[in-house]
DRENSESE-972852 format. One record per residue: x, y, z of N, C-alpha, C in turn; residue in three letters. Coordinates in pm, whole numbers, plus 50000, padded with zeros to 5 digits. Each point is the difference from the previous one (the first is absolute). Example, Ala and Ser with C-alpha at 12.3 -4.5 7.8 and 13.67 -1.06 7.14 Angstrom:
BEGIN
    n_X    n_Y    n_Z   ca_X   ca_Y   ca_Z    c_X    c_Y    c_Z  kemi
  51319  49431  50780  49911  50119  50000  50090  50120  50000   ala
  49965  50105  49928  50082  50119  50006  49923  50109  50073   ser
This chain:
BEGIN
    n_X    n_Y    n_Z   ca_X   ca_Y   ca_Z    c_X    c_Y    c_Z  kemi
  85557  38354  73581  50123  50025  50074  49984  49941  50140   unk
  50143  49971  50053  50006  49916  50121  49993  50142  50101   unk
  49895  50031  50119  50053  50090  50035  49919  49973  50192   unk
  50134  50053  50056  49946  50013  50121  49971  50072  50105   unk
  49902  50020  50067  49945  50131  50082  50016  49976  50148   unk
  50035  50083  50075  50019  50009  50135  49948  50135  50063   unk
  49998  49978  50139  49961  50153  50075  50000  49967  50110   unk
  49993  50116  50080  49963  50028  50132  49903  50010  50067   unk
  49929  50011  50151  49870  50018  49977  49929  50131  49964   unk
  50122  50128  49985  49923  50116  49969  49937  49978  49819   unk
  50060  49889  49907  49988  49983  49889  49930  49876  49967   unk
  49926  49936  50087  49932  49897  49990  49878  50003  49918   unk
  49928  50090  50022  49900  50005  49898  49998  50000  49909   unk
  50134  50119  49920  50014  50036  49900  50078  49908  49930   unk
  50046  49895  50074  50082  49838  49956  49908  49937  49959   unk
  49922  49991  50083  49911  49896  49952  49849  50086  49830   unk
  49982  50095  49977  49987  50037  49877  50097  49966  49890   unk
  50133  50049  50049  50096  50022  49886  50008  49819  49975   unk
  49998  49883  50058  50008  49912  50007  49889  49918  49914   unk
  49900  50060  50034  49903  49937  49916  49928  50060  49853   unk
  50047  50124  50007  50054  50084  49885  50042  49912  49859   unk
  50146  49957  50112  50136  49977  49910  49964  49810  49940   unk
  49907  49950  50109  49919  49861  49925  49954  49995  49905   unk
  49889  50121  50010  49922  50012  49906  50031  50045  49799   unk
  50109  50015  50035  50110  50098  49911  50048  49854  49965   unk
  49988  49899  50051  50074  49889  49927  50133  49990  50052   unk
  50064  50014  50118  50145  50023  50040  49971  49881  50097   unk
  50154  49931  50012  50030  49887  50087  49987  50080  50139   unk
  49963  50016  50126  50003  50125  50114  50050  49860  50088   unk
  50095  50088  50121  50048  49916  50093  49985  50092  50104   unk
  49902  49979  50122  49974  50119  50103  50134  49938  50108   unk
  50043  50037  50075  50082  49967  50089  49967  50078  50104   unk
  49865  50050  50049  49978  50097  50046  49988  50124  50040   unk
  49965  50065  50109  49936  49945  50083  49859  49951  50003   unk
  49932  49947  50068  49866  49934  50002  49915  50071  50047   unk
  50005  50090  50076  49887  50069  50089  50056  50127  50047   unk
  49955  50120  50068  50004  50118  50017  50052  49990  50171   unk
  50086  49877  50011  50044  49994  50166  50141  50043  49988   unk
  50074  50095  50080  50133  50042  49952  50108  49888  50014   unk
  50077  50029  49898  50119  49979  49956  50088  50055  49916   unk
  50164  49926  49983  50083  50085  49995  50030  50034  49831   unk
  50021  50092  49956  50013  49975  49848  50112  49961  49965   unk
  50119  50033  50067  50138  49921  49973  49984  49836  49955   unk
  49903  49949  50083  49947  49841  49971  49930  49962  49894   unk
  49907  50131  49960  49930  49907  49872  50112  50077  49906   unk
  50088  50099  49955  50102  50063  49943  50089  49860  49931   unk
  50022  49920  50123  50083  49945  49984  49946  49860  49909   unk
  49862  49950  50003  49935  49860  49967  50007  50038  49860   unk
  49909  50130  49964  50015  50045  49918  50135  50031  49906   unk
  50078  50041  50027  50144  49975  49939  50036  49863  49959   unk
  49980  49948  50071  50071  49844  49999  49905  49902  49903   unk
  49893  50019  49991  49911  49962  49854  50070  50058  49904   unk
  50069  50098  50005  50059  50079  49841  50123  49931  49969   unk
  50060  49981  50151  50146  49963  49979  49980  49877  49981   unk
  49932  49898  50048  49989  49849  49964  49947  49959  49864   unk
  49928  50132  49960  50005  49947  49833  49789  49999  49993   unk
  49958  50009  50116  49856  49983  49987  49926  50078  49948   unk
  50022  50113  49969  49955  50126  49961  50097  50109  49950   unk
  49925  50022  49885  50120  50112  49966  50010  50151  50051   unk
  49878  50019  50055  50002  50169  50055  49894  49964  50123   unk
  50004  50079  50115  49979  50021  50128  49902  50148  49978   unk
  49882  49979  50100  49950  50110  50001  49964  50029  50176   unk
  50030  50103  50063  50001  50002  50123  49940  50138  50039   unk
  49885  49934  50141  49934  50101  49994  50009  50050  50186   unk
  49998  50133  50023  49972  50003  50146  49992  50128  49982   unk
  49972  50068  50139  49959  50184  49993  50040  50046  49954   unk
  50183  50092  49966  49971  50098  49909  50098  49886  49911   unk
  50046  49836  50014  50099  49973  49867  50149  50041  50050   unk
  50043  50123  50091  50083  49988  50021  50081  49902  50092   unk
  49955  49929  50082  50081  49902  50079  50025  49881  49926   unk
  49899  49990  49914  49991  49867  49902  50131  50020  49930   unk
  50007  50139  49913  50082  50017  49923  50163  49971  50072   unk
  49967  50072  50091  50160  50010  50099  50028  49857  50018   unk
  49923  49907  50033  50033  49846  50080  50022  49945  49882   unk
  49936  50001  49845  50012  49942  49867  50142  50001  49973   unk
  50053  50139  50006  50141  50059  49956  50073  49914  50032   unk
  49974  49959  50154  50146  49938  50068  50026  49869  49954   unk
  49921  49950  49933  49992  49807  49957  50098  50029  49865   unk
  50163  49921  50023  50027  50012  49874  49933  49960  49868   unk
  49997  50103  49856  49943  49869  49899  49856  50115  49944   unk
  49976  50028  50159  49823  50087  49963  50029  50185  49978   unk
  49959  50049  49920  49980  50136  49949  49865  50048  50002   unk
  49965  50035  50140  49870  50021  50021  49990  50148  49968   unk
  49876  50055  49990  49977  50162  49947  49870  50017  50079   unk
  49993  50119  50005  49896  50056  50073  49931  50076  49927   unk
  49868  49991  49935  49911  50101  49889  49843  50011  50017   unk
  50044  50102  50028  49819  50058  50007  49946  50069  49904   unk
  50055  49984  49879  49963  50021  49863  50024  49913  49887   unk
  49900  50043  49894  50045  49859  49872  50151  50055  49974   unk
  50061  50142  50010  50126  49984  49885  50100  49954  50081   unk
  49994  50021  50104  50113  49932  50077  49989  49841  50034   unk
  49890  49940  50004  50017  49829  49968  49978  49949  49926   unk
  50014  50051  49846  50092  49972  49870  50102  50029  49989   unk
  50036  50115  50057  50181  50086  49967  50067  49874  50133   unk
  49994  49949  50087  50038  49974  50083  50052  49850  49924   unk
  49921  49954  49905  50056  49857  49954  50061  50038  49905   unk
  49982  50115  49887  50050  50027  49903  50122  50062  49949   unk
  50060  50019  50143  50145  50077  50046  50068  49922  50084   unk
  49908  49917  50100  50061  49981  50157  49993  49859  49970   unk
  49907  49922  49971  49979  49871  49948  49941  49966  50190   unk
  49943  50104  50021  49934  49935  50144  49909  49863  49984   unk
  50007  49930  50161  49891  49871  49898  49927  50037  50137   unk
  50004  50080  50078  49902  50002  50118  49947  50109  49985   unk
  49834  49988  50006  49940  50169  49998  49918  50011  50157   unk
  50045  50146  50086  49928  49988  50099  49947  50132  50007   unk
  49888  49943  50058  49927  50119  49999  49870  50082  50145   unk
  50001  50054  50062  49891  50059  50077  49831  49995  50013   unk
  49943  49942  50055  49911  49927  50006  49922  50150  50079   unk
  50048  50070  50048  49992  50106  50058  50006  50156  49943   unk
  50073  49989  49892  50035  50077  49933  49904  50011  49864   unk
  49949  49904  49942  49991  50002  49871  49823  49902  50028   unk
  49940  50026  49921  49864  49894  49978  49971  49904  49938   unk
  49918  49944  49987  50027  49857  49891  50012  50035  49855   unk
  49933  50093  49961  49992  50008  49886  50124  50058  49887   unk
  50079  50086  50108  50124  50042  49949  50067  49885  50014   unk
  50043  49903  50146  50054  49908  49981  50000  49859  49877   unk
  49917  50029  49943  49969  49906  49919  50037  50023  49874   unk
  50000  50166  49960  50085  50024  49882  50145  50019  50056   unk
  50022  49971  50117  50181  50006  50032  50065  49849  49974   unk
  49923  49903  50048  50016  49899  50028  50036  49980  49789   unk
  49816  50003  49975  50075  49977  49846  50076  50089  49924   unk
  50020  50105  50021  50141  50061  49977  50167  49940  50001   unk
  49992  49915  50120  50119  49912  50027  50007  49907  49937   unk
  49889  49897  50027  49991  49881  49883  50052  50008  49864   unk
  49915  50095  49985  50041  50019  49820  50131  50072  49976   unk
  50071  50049  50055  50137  50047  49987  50111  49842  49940   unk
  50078  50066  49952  50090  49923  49928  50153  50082  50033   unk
  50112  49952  50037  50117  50009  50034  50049  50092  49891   unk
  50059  50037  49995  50067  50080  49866  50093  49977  49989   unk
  50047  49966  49839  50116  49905  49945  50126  50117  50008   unk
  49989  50110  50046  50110  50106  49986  50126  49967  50095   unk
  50123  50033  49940  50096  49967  50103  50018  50082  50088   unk
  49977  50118  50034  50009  50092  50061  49910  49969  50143   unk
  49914  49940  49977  49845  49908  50141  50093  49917  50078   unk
  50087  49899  49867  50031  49915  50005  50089  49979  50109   unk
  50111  50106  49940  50119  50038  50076  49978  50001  50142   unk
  49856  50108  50055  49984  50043  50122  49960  49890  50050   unk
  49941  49907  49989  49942  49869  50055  50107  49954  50032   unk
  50099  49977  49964  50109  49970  50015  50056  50060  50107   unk
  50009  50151  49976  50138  50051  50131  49863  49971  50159   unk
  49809  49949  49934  49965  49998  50150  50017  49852  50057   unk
  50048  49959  49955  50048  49815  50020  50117  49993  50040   unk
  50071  50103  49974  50123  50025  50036  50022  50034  50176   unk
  49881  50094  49999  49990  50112  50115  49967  49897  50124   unk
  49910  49896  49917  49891  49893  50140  50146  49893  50043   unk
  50099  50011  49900  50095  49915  50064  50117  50113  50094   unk
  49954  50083  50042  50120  50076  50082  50089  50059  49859   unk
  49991  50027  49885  50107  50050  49900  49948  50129  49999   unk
  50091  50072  50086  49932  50203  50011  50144  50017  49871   unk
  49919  50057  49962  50067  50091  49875  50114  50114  50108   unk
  50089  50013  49937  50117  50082  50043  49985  50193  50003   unk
C-alpha cells in the first residue's frame, strides 16, 4: 500500500519507527515530515500530508504528534480527508469500516510503540464497507465539507 506519514516534533520519533516499521512491512512510505525534533507547526505537515492523498500518491495518511489531536483537527479541515483519531485497534478499523477514514492520527504521547503498531495495522487492514447505510453517511459528510448543513 501507498501510504504516507507525517508529524510534528512532539511525534517525531514515533514517525520515524512507524516509518520504518511500515518499509519493512513492504509498503510504498512517503515521509513529508517532520525531520528532526526542532518545533513546528502541525497544521503544515497536516496539510503535505493530505495533499499526497488528494493528488493520488498515497492512499491513506498516517499522522503523528502529542496527543493526535491537532493533527486530527488540521486533517478535518482539507476537503476530501476523513481523518480519525484512535488510540485503540477497534476504533482504527471501525473508523475505515463505517467512516471510510483514509487518515489515521494518533498520539505519540499518549500511546507507545507497541500499541501503536497494532493501531497502525489495525487501519491498514480495514476495508470500507460495501453497506449503504456507511455509504449514505460519507455522503451527507461531503456534503457537510461543502457548506450543505442539513435543515
Amino acid at each position: 500500500m501507498k501510504i504516507v506519514v507525517g508529524a510534528d516534533h512532539a511525534g517525531f520519533a514515533a514517525k520515524e519507527t512507524v516509518r520504518s516499521s511500515l518499509a519493512a512491512a513492504g509498503h510504498d512510505v512517503t515521509d513529508v515530515g517532520t525531520k528532526s525534533e526542532a518545533p513546528v507547526d502541525f497544521p503544515d505537515i497536516a496539510v503535505a500530508l493530505c495533499r499526497e492523498i488528494l493528488d493520488g500518491n498515497a492512499q491513506r495518511g498516517i499522522m503523528v504528534c502529542g496527543t493526535g489531536i491537532g493533527a486530527c483537527m488540521a486533517a478535518n479541515k482539507v476537503r476530501g480527508i476523513r481523518a480519525a483519531l484512535a488510540h485503540d485497534r477497534y476504533s482504527a478499523h471501525q473508523c475505515v469500516e463505517h467512516d471510510d477514514a483514509n487518515v489515521l492520527c494518533v498520539g505519540a504521547q499518549i500511546i507507545g510503540p507497541a500499541v501503536m503498531r497494532e493501531i497502525i495495522d489495525s487501519f491498514l487492514m480495514a476495508e470500507w464497507s460495501p453497506a449503504e447505510e456507511f455509504h449514505r453517511r460519507v455522503a451527507k459528510l461531503a456534503d457537510l465539507e461543502k457548506g450543505r448543513l442539513p435543515a
